[in-house]
C-alpha positions as CSV (number, residue, x, y, z in Angstrom):
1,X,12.8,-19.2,11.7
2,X,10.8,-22.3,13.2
3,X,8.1,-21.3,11.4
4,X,9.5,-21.8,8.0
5,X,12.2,-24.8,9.2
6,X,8.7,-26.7,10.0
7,X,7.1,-25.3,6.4
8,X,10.2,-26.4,4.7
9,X,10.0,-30.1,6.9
10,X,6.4,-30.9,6.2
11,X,5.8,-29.4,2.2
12,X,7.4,-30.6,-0.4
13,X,10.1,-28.2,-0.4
14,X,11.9,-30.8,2.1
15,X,13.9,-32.1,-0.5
16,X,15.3,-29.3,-2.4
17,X,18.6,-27.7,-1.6
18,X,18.6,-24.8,0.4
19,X,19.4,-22.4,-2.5
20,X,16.3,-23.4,-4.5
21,X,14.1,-23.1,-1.3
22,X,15.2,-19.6,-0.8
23,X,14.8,-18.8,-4.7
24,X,11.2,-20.0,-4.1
25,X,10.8,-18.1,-1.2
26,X,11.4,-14.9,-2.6
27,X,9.4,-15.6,-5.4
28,X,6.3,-16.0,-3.1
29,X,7.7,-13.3,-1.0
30,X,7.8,-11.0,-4.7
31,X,4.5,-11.8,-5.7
32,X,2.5,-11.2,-2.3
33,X,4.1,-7.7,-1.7
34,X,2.8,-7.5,-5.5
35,X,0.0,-8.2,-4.9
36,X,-0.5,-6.0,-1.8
37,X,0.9,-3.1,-3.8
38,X,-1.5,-3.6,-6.5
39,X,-4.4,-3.5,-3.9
40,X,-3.0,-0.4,-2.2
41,X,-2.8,1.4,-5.4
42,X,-6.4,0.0,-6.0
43,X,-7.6,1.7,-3.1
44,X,-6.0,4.8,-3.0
45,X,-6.5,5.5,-6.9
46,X,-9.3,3.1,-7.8
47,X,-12.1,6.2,-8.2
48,X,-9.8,8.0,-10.2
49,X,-9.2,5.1,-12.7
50,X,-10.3,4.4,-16.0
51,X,-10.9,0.8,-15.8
52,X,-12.7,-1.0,-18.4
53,X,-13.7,-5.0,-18.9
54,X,-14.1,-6.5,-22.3
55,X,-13.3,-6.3,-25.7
């Protein structure tokens, strides 16, 4: 929790409320486990997929 007390202290999330700072806390939170889903699922099915670049 010191972590993110010190985070919230020296960003520019210092002077929101708390609620907003949670809000954008999840949202990071949202889109990194996102993101690491996306890359798991890249992994584990990438050979399998039919992915194509372009028009």
């Amino acid at each position: 929790m010191d972590v993110l007390n010190e985070i919230y202290q020296k960003s520019a999330l210092g002077i929101l409320p708390e609620p907003i700072k949670s809000f954008i806390l999840f949202i990071f939170s949202a889109i990194v486990i996102l993101l690491a889903t996306m890359l798991y699922v890249l992994l584990k099915h990438g050979l399998y997929l039919n992915i194509q670049f372009g028009y």
